[in-house]
N, C-alpha and C positions, 0 to 999 in steps of 0.2 A: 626844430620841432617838426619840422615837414618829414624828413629823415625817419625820425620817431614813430610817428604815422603811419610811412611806406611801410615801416619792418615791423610794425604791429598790424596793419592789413596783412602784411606776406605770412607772417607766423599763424594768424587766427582762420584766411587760405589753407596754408601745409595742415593744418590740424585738424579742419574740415574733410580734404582730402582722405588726408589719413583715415578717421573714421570712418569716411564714405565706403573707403577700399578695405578697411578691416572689417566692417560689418559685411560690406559683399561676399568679401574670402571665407569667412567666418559661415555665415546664410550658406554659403555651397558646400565647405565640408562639414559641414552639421547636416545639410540636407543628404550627405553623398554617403555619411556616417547613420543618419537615419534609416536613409534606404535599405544599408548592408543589414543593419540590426532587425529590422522587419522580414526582412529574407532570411537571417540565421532563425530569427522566429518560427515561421512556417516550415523552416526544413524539418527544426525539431518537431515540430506540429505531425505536420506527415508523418515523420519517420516512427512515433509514436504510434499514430493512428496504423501503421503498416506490421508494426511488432504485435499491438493488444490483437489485430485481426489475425497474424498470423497463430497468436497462442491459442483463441478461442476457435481456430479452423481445428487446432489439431486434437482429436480425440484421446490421445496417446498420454495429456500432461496429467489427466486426472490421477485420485489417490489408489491404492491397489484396494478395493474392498476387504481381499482376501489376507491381509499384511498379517494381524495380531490372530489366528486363528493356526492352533496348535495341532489339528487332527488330521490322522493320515488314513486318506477311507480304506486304503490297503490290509491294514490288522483289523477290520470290523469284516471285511470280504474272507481275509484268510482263515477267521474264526469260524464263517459260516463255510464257507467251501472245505477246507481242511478233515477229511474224517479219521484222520490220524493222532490227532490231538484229542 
């Protein structure tokens, strides 16, 4: 009975332990995993903020006003200047 005792205190010990030590390991790469994931955050954060400022610096992206417009002021010049016609 005594026997009994010793290797059920020693087992209900090791299993304490063990929990102790897996919540520990666990608590730091969760925390070391956290961290990383908070800084992959902010990079894309910046990197983000750094693209819209770049777009909105460049005057160059807007649409061509002039795209759909068919007229060549060349033939309305030629008709006036031309006295051969």
């Amino acid at each position: 009975m005594e026997q009994a005792k010793f290797v059920a205190l020693a087992v209900g010990v090791a299993l304490l332990l063990g929990l102790m030590l897996g919540y520990w390991s666990g608590n730091r790469l969760g925390y070391e995993r956290a961290k990383a994931d908070i800084q992959a955050a902010r990079d894309a954060v910046a990197q983000n903020a750094v693209d819209e400022a770049a777009k909105a610096a460049n005057p160059f992206t807007s649409a061509n006003p002039l795209e759909n417009v068919n007229v060549n002021p060349f033939e309305s010049a030629k008709k006036a200047l031309n006295p051969f016609e």
